[in-house]
C-alpha positions in Angstrom: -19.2 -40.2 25.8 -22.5 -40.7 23.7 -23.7 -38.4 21.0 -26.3 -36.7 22.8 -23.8 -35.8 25.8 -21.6 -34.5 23.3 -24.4 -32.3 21.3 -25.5 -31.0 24.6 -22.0 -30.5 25.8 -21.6 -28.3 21.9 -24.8 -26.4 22.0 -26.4 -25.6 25.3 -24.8 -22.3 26.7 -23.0 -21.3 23.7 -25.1 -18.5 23.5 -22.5 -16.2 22.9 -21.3 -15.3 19.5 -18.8 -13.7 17.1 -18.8 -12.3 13.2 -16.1 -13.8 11.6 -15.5 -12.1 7.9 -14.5 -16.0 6.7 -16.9 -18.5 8.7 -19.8 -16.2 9.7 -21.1 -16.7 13.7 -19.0 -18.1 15.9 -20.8 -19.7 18.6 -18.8 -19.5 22.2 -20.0 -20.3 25.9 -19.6 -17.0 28.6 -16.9 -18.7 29.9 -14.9 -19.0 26.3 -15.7 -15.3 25.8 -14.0 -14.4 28.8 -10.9 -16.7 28.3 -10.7 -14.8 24.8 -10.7 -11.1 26.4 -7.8 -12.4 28.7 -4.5 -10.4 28.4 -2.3 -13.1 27.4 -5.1 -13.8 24.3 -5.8 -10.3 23.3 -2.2 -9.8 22.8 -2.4 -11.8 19.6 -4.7 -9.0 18.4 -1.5 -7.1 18.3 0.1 -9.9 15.9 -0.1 -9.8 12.5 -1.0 -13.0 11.1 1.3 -13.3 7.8 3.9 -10.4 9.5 5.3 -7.8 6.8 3.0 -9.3 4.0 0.1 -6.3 3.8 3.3 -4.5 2.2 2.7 -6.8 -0.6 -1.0 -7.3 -0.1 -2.7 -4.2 1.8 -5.8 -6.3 3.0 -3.3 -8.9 4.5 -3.7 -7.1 8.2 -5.6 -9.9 10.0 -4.2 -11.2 13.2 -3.3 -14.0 15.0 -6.2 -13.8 17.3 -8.8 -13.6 13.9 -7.1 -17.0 13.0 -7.2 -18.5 16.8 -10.6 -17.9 17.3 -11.3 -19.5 13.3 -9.6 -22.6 14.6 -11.7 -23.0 17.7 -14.3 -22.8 15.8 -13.4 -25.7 13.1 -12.5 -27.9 16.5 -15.9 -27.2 17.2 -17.7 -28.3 14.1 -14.9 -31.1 13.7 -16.2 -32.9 16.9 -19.7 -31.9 16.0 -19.2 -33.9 13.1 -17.5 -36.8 14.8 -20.1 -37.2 16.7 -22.9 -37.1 14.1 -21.3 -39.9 12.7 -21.3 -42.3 15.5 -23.3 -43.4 18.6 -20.7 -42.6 21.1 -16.6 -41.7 21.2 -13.9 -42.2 23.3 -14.1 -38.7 23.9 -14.8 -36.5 28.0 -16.3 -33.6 28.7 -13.4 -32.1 30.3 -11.2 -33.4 27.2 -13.7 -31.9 24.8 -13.3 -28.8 26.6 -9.6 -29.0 27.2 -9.3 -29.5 22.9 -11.6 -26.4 22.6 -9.1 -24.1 24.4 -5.9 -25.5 23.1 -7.2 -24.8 19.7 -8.2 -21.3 21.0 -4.5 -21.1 22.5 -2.3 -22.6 20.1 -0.7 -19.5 19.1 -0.5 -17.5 22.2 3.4 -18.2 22.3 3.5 -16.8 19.1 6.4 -14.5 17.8 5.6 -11.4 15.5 6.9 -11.9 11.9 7.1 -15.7 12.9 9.2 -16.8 9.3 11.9 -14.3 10.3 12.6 -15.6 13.7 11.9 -19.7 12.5 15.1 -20.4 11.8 16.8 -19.0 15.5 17.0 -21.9 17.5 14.6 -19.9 19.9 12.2 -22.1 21.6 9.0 -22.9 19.6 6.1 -21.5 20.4 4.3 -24.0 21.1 6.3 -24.6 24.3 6.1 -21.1 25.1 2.3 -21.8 24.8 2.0 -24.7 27.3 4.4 -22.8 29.9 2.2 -20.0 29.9 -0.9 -22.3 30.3 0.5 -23.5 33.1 2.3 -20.7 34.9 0.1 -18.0 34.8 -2.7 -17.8 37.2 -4.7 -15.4 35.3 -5.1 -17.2 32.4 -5.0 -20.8 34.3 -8.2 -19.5 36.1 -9.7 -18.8 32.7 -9.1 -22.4 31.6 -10.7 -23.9 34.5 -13.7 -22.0 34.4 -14.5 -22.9 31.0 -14.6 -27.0 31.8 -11.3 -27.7 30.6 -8.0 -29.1 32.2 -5.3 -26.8 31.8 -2.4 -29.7 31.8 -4.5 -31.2 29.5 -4.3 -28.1 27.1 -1.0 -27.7 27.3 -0.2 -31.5 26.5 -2.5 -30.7 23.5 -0.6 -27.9 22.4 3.0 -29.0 23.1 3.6 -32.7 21.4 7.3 -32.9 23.8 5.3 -32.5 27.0 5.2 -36.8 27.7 1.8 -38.2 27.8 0.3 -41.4 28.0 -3.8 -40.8 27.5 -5.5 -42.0 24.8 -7.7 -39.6 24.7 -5.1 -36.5 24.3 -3.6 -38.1 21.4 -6.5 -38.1 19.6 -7.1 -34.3 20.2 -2.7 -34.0 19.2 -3.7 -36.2 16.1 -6.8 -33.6 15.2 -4.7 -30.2 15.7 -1.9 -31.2 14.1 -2.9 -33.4 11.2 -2.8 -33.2 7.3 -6.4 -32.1 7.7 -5.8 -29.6 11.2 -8.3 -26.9 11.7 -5.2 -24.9 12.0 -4.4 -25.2 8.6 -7.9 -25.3 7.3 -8.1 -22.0 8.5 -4.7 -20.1 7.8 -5.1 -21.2 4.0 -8.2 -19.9 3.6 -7.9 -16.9 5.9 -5.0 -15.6 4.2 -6.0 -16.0 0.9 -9.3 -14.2 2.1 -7.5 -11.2 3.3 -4.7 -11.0 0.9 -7.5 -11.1 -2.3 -6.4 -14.1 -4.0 -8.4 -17.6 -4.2 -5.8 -19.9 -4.1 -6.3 -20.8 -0.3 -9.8 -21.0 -0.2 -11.0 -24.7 0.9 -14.3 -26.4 0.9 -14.2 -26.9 4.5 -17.3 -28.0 5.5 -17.0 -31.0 2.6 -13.4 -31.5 4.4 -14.9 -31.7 8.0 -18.2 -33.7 7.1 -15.6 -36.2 5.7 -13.3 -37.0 8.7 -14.3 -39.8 10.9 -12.8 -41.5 13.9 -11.5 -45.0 13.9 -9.6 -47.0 16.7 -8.5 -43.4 18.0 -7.5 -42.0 14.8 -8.4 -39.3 12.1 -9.5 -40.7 9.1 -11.1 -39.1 5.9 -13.9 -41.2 3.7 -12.3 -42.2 0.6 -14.1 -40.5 -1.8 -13.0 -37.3 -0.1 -9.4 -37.3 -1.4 -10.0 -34.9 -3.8 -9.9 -32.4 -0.7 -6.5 -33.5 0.1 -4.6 -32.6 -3.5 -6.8 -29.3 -2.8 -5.4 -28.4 0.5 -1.5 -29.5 -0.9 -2.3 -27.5 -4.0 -3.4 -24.5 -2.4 -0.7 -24.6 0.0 1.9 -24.6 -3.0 0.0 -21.6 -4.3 0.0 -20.1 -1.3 3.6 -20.8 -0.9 4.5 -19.3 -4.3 2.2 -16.7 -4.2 1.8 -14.8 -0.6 4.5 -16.7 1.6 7.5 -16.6 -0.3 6.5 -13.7 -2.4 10.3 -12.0 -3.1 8.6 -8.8 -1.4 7.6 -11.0 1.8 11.0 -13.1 1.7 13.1 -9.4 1.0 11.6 -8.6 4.1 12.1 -11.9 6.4 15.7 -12.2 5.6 16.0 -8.6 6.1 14.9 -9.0 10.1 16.6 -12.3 10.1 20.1 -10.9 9.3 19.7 -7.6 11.8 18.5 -10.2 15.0 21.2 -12.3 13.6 24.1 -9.6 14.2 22.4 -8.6 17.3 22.2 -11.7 18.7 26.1 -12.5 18.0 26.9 -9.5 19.2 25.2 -9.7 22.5 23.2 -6.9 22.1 19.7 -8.6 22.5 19.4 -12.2 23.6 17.1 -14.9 22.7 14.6 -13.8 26.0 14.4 -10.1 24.4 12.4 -12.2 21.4 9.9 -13.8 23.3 6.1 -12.8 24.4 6.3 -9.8 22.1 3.9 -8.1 19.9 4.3 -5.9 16.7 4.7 -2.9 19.0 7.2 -4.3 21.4 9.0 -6.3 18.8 9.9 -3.0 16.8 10.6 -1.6 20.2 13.9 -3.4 20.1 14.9 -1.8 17.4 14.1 1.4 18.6 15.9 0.7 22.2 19.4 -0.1 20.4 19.4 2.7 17.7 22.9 2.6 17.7 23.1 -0.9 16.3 23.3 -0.1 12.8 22.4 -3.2 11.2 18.7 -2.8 13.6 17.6 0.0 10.6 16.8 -3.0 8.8 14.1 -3.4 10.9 12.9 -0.1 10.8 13.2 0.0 6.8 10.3 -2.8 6.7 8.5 -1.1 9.2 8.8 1.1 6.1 8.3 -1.0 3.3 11.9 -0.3 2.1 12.6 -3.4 1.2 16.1 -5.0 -0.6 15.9 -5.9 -3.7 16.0 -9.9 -5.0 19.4 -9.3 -8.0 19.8 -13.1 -7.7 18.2 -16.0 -7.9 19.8 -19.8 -8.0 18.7 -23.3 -7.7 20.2 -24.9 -4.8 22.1 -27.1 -7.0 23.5 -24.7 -9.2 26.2 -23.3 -6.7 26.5 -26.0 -4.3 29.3 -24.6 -2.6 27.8 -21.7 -2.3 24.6 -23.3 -1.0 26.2 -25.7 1.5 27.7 -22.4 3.2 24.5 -20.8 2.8 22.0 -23.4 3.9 24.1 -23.5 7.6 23.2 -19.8 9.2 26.4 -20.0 11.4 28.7 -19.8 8.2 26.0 -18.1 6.3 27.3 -14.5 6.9 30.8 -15.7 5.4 29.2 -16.5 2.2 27.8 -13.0 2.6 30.7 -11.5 3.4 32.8 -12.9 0.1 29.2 -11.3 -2.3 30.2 -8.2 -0.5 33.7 -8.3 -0.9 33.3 -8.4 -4.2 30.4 -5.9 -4.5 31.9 -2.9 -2.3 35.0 -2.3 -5.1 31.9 -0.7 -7.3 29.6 0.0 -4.8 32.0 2.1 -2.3 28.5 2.8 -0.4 27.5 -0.7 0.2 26.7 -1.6 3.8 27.8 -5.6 4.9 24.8 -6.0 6.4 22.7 -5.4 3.4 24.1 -8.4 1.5 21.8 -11.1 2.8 21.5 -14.4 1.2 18.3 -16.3 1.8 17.5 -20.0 1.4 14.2 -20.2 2.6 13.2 -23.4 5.8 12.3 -26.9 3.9 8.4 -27.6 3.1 6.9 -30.9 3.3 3.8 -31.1 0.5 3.5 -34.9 1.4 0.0 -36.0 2.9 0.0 -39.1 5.4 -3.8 -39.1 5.9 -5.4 -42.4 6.5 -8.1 -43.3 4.4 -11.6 -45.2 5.3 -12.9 -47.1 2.3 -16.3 -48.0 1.5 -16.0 -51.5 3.0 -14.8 -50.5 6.9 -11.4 -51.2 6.0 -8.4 -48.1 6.3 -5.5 -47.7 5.2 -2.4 -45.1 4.7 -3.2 -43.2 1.3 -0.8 -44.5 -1.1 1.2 -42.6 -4.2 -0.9 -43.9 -6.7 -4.6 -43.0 -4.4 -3.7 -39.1 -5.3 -1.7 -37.1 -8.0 0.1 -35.5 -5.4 2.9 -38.5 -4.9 5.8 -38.0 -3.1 8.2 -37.2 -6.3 5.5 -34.1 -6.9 5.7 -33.1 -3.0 9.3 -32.9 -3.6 9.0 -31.2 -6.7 6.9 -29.2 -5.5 9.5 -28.4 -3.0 12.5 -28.4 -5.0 10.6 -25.5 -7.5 9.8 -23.5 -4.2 13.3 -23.3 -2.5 16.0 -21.2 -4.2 18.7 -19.3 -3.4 18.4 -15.9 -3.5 20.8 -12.7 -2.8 18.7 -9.7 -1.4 21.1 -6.2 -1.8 20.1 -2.1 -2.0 18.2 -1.0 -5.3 21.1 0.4 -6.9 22.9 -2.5 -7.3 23.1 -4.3 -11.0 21.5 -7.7 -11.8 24.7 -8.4 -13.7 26.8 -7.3 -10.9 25.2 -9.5 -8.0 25.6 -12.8 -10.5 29.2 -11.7 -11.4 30.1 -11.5 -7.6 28.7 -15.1 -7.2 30.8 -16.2 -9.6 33.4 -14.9 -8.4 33.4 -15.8 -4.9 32.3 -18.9 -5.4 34.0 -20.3 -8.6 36.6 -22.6 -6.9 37.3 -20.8 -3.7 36.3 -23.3 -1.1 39.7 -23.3 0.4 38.9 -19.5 1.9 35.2 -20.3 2.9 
């Protein structure tokens, strides 16, 4: 498709737009306007985008449909940009349009408080995504009027659905790439709306960068700056908003009561999926007499557990082998508790939670042009950010932690570590 197809393809009936507090108008064609007022769509403006994190950081109350609609737009001004750059691409109208709505849809299998139910087993979401796409008619109708191909969205979306065209992969490569306009918005969204500056990126530099070269991604070499930026800011943002002991107290706390329910039979994994906020505290509220469920309802409250513990995953590697495996995970528990309850007559199981939080890769495999036509894999020594600081980066993120009620002593928590787990493996 040459550049002047593609410009015309970009600009000509994209009359519509939106104010976006973080990129300003957002241009849209009638026919992308009315895929974005669709039911299945509008639901993620019932999702919080960073889950129980305003408790933490009050403005941190955008949604999930704020940060859809941001990465259409960066799809947009990404292809814009390809296309600037070169005469023609190997690039359709239809797949154009079918990339425009996958990055508009990406999230519409989304869960509420998404880091709480990560570690489940539940399907991803991005399967849920491309079943949806393709199973209801509503929104299937919606995706055909706007010029795209709904299998083709899907594809887009969900990397396990088999597919053999070019042209898709390129689109796969561009959504879910170091450089993805998925994460060039979430970093820089949620720093926006949670008032720090560690997310912000220099986007436009990032997307004026990116080229296209014998169907893939690559960024101009004297751009690389912009990649220790986004892994730096997503450290930051790790450290800072993500994993903030507020944010995790309040992740493992859901975890643990979905856990127990789930074991227990009392919800299943289909009770978890195509929810909102609403409908996901609704479960809580249907099965009051689950006990362990009024964890749920105390974040809805912001009364969070408390972090009395805190270990490097080495430290206790008994204790963290147990831990890291969420099927024995609630022994380890169990043993804290044990040795908690003799002092703390009050103390519920259930609010003994240990928390390892999921592994984070900080290592960038973006392909690099150089000034003489050439590319090439960025190599250790190209950027400070080498794989032994990704994994340092990682290692400094990731500890153990034990979340129990307010009254319970610093001293006490570590002493019932050490006891359970001094030399006891024979009763894990």
């Amino acid at each position: 498709m040459r550049r002047e197809e593609i410009l015309t393809l970009l600009y000509d009936g994209f009359t519509h737009s939106l104010k976006d507090p973080l990129w300003g108008n957002i241009r849209l064609s009638s026919t992308l306007k009315d895929l974005i007022e669709n039911k299945r769509v509008q639901k993620l403006a019932r999702i919080k985008q960073n889950g129980p994190t305003y408790h933490i950081y009050p403005g941190s109350v955008h949604t999930r449909l704020d940060h859809s609609i941001g990465v259409y737009h960066l799809s947009r001004m990404i292809i814009l940009s390809l296309a600037s750059k070169n005469e023609a691409l190997p690039l359709s109208k239809e797949g154009i349009m079918s990339f425009l709505v996958a990055s508009l849809l990406h999230d519409i299998g989304h869960f509420p408080y998404a880091h709480s139910l990560k570690e489940l087993s539940i399907k991803e979401h991005e399967s849920i995504a491309a079943d949806l796409i393709l199973s209801d008619d509503d929104l299937y109708r919606d995706i055909v009027k706007t010029g795209a191909d709904a299998e083709s969205a899907a594809a887009i979306i969900d990397k396990s659905i088999k597919n053999d065209d070019e042209e898709i992969e390129i689109y796969r490569k561009i959504l879910s790439g170091p450089l993805d306009p998925d994460k060039l918005d979430y970093l820089s969204r949620d720093a926006y709306f949670s008032g720090v500056p560690y997310g912000t990126q220099n986007t436009d530099y990032i997307i004026n960068s990116l080229d296209l070269r014998l169907g893939e991604l690559v960024l101009e070499e004297d751009a690389v700056v912009s990649i220790e930026h986004v892994l730096f800011s997503k450290y930051l943002m790790y450290k800072t908003i993500y994993w903030h002991k507020g944010v995790r107290s309040a992740t493992c706390m859901i975890k643990k009561a979905l856990l127990l329910a789930l074991k227990e039979k009392i919800i299943s994994f289909d009770d978890l999926y195509l929810k909102d906020d609403d409908e996901f505290d609704e479960i809580a509220e249907h099965f009051r007499s689950f006990e362990p469920f009024t964890l749920i309802d105390r974040v809805k409250h912001n009364d969070l557990l408390e972090k009395k513990a805190e270990f490097g995953l080495d430290e206790y590697p008994l204790l963290s082998e147990k831990a890291s495996d969420l099927k024995k995970r609630g022994d380890a528990e169990r043993i804290i508790f044990n040795a908690l309850r003799k002092k703390y007559p009050g103390l519920k199981e259930y609010e003994t939670i240990i928390d390892i939080p999921e592994p984070i890769n900080f290592e960038s495999s973006v392909l690099l042009l150089h000034h003489d036509g050439s590319v090439s894999r960025i190599r250790d020594d190209e950027t400070v950010l080498s794989s032994s600081v990704g994994s340092l980066f990682s290692s400094r993120l990731r500890k153990l932690s034990i979340f129990l009620p307010y009254y319970v002593s610093l001293s006490d928590a570590k002493s019932a570590v050490l006891e359970g787990f001094n030399g006891r493996e024979a009763e894990l």
